[in-house]
C-alpha positions in Angstrom: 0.0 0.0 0.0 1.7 3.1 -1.1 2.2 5.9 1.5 -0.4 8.0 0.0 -3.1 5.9 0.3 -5.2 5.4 3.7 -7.3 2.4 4.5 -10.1 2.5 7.5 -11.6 -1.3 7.6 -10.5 -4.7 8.4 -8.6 -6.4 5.3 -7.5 -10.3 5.1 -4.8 -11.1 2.9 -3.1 -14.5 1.3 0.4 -13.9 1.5 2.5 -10.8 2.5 1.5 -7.3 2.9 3.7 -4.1 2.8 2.7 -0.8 4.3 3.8 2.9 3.5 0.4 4.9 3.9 -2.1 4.6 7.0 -4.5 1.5 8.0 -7.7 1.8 10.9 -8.6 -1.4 11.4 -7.4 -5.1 11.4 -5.1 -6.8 9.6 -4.8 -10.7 9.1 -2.2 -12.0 6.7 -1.4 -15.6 6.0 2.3 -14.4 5.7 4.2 -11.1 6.6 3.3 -7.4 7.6 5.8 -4.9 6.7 5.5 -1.8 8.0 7.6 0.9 6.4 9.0 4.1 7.8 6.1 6.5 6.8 3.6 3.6 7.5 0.9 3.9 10.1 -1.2 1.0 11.7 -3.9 1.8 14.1 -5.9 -1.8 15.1 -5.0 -5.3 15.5 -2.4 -7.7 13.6 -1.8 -11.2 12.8 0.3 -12.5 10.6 3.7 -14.6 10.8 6.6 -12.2 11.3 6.0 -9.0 11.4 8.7 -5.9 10.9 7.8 -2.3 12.3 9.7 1.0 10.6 6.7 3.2 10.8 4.4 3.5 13.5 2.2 0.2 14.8 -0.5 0.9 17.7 -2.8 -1.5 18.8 -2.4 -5.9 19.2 -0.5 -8.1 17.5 -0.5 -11.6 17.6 2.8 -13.5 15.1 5.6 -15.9 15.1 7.6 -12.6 15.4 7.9 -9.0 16.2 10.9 -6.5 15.1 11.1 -3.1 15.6 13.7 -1.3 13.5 15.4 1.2 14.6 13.1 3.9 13.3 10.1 2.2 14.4 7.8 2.5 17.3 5.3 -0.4 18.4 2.3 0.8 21.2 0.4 -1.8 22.5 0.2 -5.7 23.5 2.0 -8.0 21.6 1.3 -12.5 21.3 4.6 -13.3 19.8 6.9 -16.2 20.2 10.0 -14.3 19.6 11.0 -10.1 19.6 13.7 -8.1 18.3 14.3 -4.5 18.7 17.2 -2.8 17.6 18.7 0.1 18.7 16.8 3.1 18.9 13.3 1.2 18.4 10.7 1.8 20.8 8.3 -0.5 22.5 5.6 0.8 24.3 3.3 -1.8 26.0 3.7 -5.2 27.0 4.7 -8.6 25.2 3.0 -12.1 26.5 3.8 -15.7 25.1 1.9 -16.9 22.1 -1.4 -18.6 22.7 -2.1 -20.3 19.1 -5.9 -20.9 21.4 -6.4 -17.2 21.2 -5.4 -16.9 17.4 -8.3 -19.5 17.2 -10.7 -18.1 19.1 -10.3 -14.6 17.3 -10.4 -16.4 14.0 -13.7 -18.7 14.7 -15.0 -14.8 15.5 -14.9 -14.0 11.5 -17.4 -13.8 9.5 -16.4 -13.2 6.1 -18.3 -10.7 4.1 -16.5 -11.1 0.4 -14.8 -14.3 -0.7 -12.4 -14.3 -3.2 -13.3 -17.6 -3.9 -16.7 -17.3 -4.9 -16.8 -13.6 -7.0 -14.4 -12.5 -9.5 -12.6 -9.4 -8.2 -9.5 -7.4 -9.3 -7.0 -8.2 -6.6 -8.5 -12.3 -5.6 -6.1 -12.3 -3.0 -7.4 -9.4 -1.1 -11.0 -9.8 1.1 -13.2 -7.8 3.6 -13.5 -9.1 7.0 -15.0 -8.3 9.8 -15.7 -9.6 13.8 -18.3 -10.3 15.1 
C-alpha cells in the first residue's frame, strides 16, 4: 500500500503485505506485515513475522515482532520471539503466544466477500470483519 493511500476497515490477505500509507482497522495476513518508515497501523495484527519502521498501535499476535530502529510499536503484543534494535521503541507489554487465542479470534470471523466465490481485481485481497 503506497504511503499515499489510507485504508479504514479490516482487510485479510493471502500472502504478504507491505505498508507505507495509513491503515484503521485489522489486519490478518497468511504471511508477513511490513510496515515501512512513513507507514501507520492503528488496530489489530496477525500474521507470521511482522517488521515495524513506521508507527504500529494497537495488538499483534505473530511468530515474530521487530522493531527497526526507526520504528515505534504501542500496544500488547502475542509473539513467540521479539527483536528490537537500537533506537526502536516498544511501548506496552509482550505475552507468550497462545495459538488458542489466534483460534478463538479467528472462529469470531465472518467473512463478508470471498475471493473464492466472485471474481474481483485483486482475488487475494478480502473484507472481513468480527463479530
Amino acid at each position: 500500500m503506497a504511503n499515499d493511500c489510507e485504508v479504514t476497515g479490516n482487510i485479510k490477505v493471502v500472502g504478504d503485505v507491505l505498508i507505507a500509507g495509513k491503515i484503521n482497522g485489522e489486519i490478518r495476513a497468511t504471511g508477513n506485515v511490513t510496515v515501512e518508515s512513513t507507514g501507520v497501523v492503528t488496530g489489530g495484527v496477525i500474521c507470521v513475522e511482522a517488521s515495524v519502521s513506521g508507527l504500529m498501535t494497537g495488538n499483534i499476535t505473530c511468530d515474530k515482532l521487530s522493531i527497526t530502529n526507526t520504528g515505534t510499536f504501542d500496544g500488547e503484543v502475542y509473539s513467540k520471539r521479539m527483536e528490537i534494535l537500537d533506537n526502536g521503541q516498544f511501548i506496552g507489554y509482550r505475552k507468550a503466544y497462545d495459538e488458542s487465542a489466534e483460534h478463538q479470534l479467528i472462529s469470531n470471523e465472518k467473512v463478508i466477500s470471498d475471493s473464492s466465490e466472485e471474481k474481483t481485481d485483486n482475488p487475494q485481497l478480502s473484507a472481513a470483519v468480527t463479530a
